[in-house]
VONU-861707 format. One record per atom (N, C-alpha, C): x, y, z. Coordinates in steps of 0.05 Angstrom, whole numbers, plus 5000, padded with zeros to 4 digits. Layout:
! VONU-861707
XYZ...
//
This chain:
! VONU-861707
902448333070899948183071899148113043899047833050897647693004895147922997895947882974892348012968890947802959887647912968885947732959886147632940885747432931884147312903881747312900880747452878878047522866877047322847874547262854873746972834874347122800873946902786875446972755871147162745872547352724870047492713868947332695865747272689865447112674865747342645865147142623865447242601862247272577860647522578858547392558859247372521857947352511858247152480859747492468858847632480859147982465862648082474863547832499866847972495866848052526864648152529864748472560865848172584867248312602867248172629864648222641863448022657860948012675861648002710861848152721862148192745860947952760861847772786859947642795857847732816855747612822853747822840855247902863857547712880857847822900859648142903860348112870863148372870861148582866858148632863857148862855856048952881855549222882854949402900852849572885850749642899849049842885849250082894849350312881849650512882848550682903845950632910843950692936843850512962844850592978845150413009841650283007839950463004837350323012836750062992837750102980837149852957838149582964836849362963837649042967840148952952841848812974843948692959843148552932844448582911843748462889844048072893842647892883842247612887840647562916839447782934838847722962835547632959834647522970831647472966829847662973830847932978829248202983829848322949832448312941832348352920830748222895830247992897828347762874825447912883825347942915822448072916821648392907823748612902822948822898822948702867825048662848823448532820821648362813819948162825818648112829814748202832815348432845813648522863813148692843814948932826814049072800814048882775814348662780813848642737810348382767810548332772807948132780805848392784806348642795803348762803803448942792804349082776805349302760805749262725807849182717808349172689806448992682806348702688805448482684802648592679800948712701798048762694797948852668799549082677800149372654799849292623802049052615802548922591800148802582798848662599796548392598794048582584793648792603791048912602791749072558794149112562794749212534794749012515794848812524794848552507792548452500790948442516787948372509786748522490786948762504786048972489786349062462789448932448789548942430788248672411788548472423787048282413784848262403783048402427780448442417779148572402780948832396781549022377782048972350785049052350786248922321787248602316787348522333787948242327791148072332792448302338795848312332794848432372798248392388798548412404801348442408802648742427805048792431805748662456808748452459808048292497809848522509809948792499810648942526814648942534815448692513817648682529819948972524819149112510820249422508819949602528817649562532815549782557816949712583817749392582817549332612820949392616822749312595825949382597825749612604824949872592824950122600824850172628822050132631821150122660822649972682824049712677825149512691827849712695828849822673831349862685831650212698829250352690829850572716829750402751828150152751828350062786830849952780831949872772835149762772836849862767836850222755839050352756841350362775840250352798841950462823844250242830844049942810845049772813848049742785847450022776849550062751850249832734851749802715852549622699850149372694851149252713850248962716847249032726845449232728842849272738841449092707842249092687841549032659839848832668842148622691840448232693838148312707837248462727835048512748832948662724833548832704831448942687829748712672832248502663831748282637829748122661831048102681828647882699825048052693825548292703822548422704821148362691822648492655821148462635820748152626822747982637821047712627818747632642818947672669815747582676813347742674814248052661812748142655811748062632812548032606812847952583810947762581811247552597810547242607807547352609806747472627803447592636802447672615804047882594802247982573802047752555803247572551803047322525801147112521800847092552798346982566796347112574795947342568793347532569791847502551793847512527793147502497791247252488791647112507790246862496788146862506786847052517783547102520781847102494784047122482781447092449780046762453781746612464780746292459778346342474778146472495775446432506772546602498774146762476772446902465770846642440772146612426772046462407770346222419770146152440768645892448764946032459767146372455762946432462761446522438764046502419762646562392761446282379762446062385762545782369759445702388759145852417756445772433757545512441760045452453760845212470759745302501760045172514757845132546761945222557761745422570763445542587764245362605766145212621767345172638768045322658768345222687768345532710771045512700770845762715773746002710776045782724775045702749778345542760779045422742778345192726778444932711779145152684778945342675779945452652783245532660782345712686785645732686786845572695786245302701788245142719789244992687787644952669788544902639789345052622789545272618791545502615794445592632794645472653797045492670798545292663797344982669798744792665800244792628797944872610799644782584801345062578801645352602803845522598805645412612806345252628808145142639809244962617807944772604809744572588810444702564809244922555810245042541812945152541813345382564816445462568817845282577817044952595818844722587819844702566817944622537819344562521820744872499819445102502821445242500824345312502824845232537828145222541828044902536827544742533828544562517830444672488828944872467829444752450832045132454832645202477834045442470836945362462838045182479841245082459841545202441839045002421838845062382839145292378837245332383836045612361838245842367838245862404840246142414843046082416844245862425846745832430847845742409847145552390849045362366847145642344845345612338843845822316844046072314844146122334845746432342843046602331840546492332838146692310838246972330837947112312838547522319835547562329833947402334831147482356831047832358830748002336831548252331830148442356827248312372825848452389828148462408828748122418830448082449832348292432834448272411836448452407835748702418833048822400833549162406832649112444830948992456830149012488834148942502836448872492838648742504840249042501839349202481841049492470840249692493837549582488836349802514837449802544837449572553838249472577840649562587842749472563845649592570845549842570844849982555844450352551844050482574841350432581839750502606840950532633842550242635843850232659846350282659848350282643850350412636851150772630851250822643851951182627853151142609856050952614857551002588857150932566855850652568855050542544852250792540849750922545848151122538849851252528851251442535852451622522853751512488854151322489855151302463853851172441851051122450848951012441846251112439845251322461844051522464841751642436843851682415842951922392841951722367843351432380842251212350839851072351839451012385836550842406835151082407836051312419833551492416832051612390834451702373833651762346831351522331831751332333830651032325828351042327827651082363824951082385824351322373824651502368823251732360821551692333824051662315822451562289820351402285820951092301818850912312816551092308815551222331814151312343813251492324814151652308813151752293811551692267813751522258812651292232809851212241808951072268806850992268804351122278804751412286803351592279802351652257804451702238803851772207801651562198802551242193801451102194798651022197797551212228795451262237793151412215795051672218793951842210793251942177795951842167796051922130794951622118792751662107792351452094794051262078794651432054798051322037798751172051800451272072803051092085801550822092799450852108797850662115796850482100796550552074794550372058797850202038800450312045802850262031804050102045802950002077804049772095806549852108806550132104809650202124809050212146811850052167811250042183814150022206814550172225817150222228817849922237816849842253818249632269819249432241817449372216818649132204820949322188820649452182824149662181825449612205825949622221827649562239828649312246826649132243827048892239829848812223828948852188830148892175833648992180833749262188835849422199838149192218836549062239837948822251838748682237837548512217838148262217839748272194839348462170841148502152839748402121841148362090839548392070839547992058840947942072840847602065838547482088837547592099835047512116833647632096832747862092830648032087829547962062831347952037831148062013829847722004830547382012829147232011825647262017825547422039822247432046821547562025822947812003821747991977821147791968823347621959823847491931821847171941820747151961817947011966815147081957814947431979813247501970812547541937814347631921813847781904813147531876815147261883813547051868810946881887809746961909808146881921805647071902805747371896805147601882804747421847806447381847806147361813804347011802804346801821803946531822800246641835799746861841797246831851794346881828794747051808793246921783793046641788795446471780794646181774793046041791793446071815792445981834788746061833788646321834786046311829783646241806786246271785785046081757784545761765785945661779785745341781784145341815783245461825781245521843781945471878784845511880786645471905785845621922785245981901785446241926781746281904780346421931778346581906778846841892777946971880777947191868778647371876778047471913779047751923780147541945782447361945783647331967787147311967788247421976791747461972792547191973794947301963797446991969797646902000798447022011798546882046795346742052792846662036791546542045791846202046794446312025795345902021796945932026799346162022802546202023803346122054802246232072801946112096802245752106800845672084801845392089803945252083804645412053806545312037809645382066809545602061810845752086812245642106809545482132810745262156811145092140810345002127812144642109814844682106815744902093818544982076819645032100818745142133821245122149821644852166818644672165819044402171821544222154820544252122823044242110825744182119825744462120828544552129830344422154827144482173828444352202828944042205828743912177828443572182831143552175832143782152835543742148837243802168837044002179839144182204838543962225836243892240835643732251837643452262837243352229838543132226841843092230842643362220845943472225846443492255843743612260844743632299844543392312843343192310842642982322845342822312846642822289849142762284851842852301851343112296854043202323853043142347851043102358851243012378851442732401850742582370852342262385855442372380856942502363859342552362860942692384859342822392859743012423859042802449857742562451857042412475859942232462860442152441863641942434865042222453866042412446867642482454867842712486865442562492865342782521867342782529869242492536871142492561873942642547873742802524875842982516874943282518872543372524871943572527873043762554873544012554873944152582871844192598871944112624869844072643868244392647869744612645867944852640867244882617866844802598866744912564863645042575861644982594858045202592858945382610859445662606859745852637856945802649858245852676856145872690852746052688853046182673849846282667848746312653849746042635848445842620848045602616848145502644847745242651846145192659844044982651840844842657841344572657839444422682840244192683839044062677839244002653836243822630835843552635836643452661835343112665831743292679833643572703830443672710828843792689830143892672828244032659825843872640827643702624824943392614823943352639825043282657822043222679820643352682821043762684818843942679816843882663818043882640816443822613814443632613815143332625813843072629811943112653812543302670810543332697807443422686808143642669807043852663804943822644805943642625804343432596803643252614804243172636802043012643798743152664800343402670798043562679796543632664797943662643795743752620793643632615794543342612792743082598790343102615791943112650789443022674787943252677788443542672785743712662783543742647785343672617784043572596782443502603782743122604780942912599779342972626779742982652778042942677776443252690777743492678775943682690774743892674775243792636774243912620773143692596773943492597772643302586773743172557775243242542776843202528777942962522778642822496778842662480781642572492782842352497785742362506787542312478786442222458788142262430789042502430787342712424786442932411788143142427788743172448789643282468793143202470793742982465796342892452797442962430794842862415796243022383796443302394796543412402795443832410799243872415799943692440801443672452804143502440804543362414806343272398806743512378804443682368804643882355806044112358806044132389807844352400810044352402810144112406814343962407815044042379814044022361814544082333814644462329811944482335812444802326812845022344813744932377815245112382817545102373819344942352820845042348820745092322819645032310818845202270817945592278816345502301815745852307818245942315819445812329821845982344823946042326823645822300827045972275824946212263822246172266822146412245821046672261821446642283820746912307823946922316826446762308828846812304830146982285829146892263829047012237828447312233825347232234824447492224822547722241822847592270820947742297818147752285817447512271813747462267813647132282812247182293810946872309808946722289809146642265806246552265803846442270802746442303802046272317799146222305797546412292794846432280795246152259797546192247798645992226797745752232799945732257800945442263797645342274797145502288793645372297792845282277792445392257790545322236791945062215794145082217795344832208794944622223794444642246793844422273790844322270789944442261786744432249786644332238787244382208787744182179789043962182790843892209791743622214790343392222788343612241786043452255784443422235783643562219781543532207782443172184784143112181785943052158784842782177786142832210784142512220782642472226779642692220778242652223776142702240776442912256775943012274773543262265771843242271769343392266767843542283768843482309768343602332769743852345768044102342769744362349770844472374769244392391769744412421772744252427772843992418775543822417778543992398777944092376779244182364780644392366778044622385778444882393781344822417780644572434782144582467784044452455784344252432786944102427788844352418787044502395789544622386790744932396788844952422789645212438792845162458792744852453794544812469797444862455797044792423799744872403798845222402797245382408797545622407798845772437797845642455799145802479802045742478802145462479805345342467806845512457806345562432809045682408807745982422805646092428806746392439808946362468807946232486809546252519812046152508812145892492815445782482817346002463815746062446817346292431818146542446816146682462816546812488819846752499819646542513821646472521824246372509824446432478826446392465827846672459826046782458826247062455827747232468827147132502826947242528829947172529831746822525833946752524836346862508835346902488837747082467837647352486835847522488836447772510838747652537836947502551839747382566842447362553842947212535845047102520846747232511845247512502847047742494848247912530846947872543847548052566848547902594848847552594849347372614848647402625845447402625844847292647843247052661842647042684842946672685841046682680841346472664838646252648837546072671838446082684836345842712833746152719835246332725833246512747831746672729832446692703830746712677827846572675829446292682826446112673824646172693825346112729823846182745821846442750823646612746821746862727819146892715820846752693818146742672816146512683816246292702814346142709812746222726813546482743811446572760810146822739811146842719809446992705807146842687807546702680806146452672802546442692804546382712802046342739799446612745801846762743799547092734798547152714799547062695798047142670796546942660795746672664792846462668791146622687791646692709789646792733787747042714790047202702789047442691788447432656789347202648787347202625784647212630784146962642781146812650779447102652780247212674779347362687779447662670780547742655781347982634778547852610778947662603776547542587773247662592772847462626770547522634770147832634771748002641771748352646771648412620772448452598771448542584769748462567768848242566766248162550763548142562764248162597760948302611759948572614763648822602763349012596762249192565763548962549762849032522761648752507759348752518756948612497758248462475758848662454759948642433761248412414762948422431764948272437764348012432761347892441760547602435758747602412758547792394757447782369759347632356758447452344760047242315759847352297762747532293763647632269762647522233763247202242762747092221760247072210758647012238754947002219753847212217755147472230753847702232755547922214757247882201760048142184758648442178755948412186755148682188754848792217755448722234755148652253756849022269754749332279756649462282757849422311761049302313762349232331764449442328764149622317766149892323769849802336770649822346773449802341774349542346772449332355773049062368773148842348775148962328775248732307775048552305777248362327777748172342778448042313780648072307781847882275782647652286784247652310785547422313783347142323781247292345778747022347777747002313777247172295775747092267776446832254781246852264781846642254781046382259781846462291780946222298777845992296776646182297773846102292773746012268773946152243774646032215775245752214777845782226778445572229777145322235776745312263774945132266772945042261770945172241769045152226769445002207772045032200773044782176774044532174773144432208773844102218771344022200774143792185772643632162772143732132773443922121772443982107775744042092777643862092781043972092780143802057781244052039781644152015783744002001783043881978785543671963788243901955787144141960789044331949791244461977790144381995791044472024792944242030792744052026794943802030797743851999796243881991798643951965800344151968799444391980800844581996802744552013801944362033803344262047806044092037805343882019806743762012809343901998808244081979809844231966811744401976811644481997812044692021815044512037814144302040816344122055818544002034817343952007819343861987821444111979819644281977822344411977824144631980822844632020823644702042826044452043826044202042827943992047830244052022829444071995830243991972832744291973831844531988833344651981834844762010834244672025837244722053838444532046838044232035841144002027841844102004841544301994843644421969845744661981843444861998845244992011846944842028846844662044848744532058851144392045850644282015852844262002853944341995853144691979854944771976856644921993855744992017856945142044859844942044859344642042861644492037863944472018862444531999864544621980867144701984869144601991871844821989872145061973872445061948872945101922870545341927868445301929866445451930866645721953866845611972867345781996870345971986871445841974875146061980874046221953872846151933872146421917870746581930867046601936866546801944868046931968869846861982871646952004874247111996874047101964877547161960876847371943874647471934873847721917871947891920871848161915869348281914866748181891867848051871865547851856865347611858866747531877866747221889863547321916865147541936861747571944859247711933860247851911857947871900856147641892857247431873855947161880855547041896856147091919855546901944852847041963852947361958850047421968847647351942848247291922846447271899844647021902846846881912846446551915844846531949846546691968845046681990842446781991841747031980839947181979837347101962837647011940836047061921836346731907837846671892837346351879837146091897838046151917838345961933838646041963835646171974835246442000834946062021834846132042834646052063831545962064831045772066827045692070825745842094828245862124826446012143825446312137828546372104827346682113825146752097825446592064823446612045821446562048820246402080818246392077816746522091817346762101817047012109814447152087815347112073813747192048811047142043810646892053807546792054805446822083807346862098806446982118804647172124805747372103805047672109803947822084802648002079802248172057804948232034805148242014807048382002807748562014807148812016807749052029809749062050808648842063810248822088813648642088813048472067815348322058817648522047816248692035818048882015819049102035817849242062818749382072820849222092820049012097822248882105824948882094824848792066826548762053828549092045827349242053828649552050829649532082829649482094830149452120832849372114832949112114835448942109837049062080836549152062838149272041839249532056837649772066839349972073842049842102841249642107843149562135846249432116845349292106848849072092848949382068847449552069849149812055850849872066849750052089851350142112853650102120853049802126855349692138858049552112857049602096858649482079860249772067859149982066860350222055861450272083860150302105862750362130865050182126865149962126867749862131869249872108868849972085870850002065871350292063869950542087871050722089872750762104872750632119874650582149874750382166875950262174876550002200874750132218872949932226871049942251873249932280873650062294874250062322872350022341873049912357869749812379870449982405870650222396871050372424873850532413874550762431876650952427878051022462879551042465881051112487880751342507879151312536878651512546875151472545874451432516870751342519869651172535870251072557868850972579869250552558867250422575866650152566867050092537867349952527867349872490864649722491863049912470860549792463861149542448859449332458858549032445859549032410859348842410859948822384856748872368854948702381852448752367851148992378851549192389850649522387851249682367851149562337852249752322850549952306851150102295848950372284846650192278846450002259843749892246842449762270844049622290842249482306841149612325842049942333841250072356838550252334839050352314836650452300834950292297834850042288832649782278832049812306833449732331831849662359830649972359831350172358830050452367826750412351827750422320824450362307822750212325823249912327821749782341820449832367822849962386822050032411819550222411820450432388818450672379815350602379815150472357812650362349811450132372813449982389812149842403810749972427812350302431810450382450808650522452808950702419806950712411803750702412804050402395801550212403800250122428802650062450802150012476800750232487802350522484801450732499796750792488797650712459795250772439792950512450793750312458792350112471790250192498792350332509792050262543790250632539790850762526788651022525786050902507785750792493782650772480782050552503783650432528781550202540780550382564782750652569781750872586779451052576779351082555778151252549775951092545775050872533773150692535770850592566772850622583772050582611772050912624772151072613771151292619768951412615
//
């Protein structure tokens, strides 16, 4: 009797064979065939009524709080993959589904500050439907144009998205014994420290007032010292250029470098992205000349999206936007366009540098969207507030979802049932912003005190930094600074001026076969990568953030290309030994399972530290 033929295994980017759904069996009879629509509903049913709240309510809460917000996607992998254990190996794709629509709920929770901020500015409230039916629609075109722009950034850019990395370590671990077992003592050790570090943090002033902080060490640990050591060598001349600045009256007297560095910052990766850009749009008339030579499988299957639908998503969606806008909130139809050309732009400037360096700048990019408006003129805050909430929900739900794809990417899984995922998370987390908004600001008073006119104002733990920005912000339609455009300008010259140098010399022959052919051939070639001539997405890391934080980054990435550079000249890396069960990934290696453990640590941390002061608060 023939034997069967078994469909071929697919292959993900990491090497491993991927089982197809029909060859898997779950371990527990009571459990849903894996791909069955009982199965989409038990994942489903925990990250929509369970995680998803879970994350959101932590998300707000931190918002309103400190200003910064964790989306949970650690908390929810964990969680996601004890219900998908019983599905072994391959349970990884059913965890990554959870946590993305869970993920999705908390990112959009977060954006309850905008409605905070409109009761601080004393704008006339809109009912709740018409808020979230305009909060749903521009999270939809958002993760449109998010997997729009995933090709780039995840598949040709390959950016190390260090969060999705450490949540892709976890996933495999979790649901794997074998891969846990041999990973176990580096993710847990990591998560422990995490966890501890940001205790200390809490608690010891020093550490605290010194900006340590585990996760941007871990960060670091991932991505390695030619990412990192550019954001020092930013901050630290962002550090030294800030005298001048305040002498010639840029910054005032008690205000850091990231109050302008920030601008300089998004320009230098606009910069950047007008060169790479332009290179891609080049191979790719070169790739439409030569389709009819290409192999008809060259995309595996679960990574294939069918982008004639997906621009129509995108185009459905921007046009829902507009018809909310303008007809059931009242809105400028310019103004609401520009909001929405802005996002095409900086979801993907957010996405190389939440590729980069796992910081979103979305506070940033708002406020840059402001100074744009303001630049045409726009004096009107209510218009400014809704135009440019639309480039803030944007680059959070789009970056979200870039994030969400490299986790896939590392672990294959399909990018179609990915997106759908995250779109019904989308749908829950508008319902439950709106509504997370109204609950805690009819609970805590507070909350609608204007920070700004009131800074004495005792609001006890409800900081709310991130509405301050925004409000700031908008307070400054019309008022855009000859020194704020120079910034800009400066920022893009040479963000441009210096990726077409790196790109030449990457060309170099001559150049490339030295640092390749010596140990002081790469000594000069990390000198050059790193430091004389760093990368604009990573250097500009630096203006982003505090010194402190640049620099612990940068120890991040120096102890990692240690490591790994003294391991392999002590011995040949083997990816597995004989008898040890599966061969761990290529990217599970000591630095990347400690950097993800830090992160995981501290992310739950804060989550766990969130969700007890909102208990203890309502107690």
């Amino acid at each position: 009797m023939a034997r069967p033929v078994l469909p071929p295994l697919e292959t993900s980017p990491t090497g491993i064979p991927q089982a197809p759904p029909s060859l898997q069996r779950p371990r527990y009879g009571w459990l849903p065939p894996p791909g069955s629509w009982k199965f989409h509903l038990l994942l489903s049913a925990v990250a929509i009524f369970v995680l998803g709240p879970l994350g959101g309510i932590a998300a707000s809460y931190m918002n309103f709080s400190l200003g910064i917000f964790v989306g949970g996607q650690v908390l929810a992998g964990i969680l996601g993959s004890a219900v998908t254990y019983g599905y072994g190996p391959e349970g990884k794709h059913g965890a990554n589904y959870i946590q993305t629509m869970a993920a999705s709920v908390a990112s959009m929770c977060a954006m309850a500050v905008l409605i905070q901020a409109m009761v601080w500015l004393g704008m006339p409230q809109p009912p709740a439907w018409h808020l979230m039916l305009f909060m749903g629609c521009v999270g939809m075109f958002g993760v449109g144009v998010g997997m729009l722009y995933t090709p780039l950034l995840v598949d040709r850019l390959q950016l190390d998205f260090p969060s999705g990395h450490a949540v892709a370590n976890i996933l495999r671990a979790l649901t794997d014994k074998r891969l846990l077992k041999r990973s176990i003592a580096k993710l847990g050790g990591g998560a422990g420290a995490g966890s501890l570090v940001a205790w200390l943090t809490e608690h010891v002033a020093a550490l605290g007032a010194a900006g340590l902080s585990a996760s941007t060490v871990g960060v670091g640990l991932v991505v390695g010292s030619r990412i990192t050591v550019p954001a020092m060598v930013g901050g630290l001349l962002g550090a030294a250029a800030t005298p001048w600045l305040r002498e010639h009256g840029w910054l005032k007297p008690d205000e850091p470098f990231r109050k302008i560095g920030f601008l300089v910052g998004l320009a230098m990766i606009c910069g950047a992205a007008v060169v790479d850009l332009s290179l891609l749009a080049v191979q790719a008339v070169e790739r439409v000349r030569n389709r009819a030579r290409l192999p008809a499988d060259e995309v595996p299957a679960w990574k294939q999206v069918n982008v004639p639908r997906l621009i129509a998503w995108v185009v459905f969606w921007g046009v829902a936007v507009v018809l909310v806008a303008t007809r059931l909130l009242g809105q400028p139809l310019g103004f609401i366009l520009f909001g929405m050309a802005l996002s095409l732009l900086f979801v993907l400037v957010n996405g190389i540098a939440y590729g980069m360096t796992d910081q979103n700048p979305i506070s940033s990019a708002f406020v840059v969207s402001v100074l744009l408006m303001s630049l045409l003129g726009l004096k009107e805050p209510l218009v400014g507030l809704m135009s440019a909430s639309i480039l803030l929900i944007c680059t959070s739900v789009g970056s979200d979802m870039q994030q969400d794809r490299s986790t896939g990417w590392r672990l294959g899984t399909d990018r179609t049932l990915q997106f759908r995922y995250q779109v019904v998370g989308i749908v829950m987390g508008a319902v439950l912003c709106v509504g997370l908004a109204r609950v805690f600001m009819s609970a805590y008073p507070v909350l609608a005190i204007n920070q700004l006119d009131d800074p004495t104002a005792p609001v006890g733990q409800w900081g709310s930094a991130m509405t301050y920005k925004i409000v700031g912000a908008i307070r400054s339609l019309g008022t855009l600074s000859d020194y704020t455009v120079k910034a800009l300008l400066l920022g893009l010259a040479v963000g441009f001026l210096i990726e077409v140098a790196r790109k030449l010399l990457k060309r170099n022959a001559r150049y490339t076969r030295y640092i390749q052919g010596s140990r002081t051939g790469f000594a000069v070639g990390w000198v050059m990568e790193a430091v004389l001539l760093s990368s604009p997405y990573a250097s500009s890391f630096g203006g982003f953030v505090n010194l402190s934080v640049a620099l612990w980054f940068g120890v991040g990435g120096i102890l990692s290309s240690l490591w790994n550079t003294l391991s392999r000249r002590a011995a040949p890396q083997v990816a597995g030994a004989p008898g040890e069960g599966e061969v761990l990934p290529e990217d599970m290696s000591t630095t990347s399972l400690v950097g993800g453990g830090l992160i995981a640590g501290e992310s739950l941390y804060f989550l766990v530290l969130g969700l007890a002061g909102l208990v203890a608060l309502l107690g």
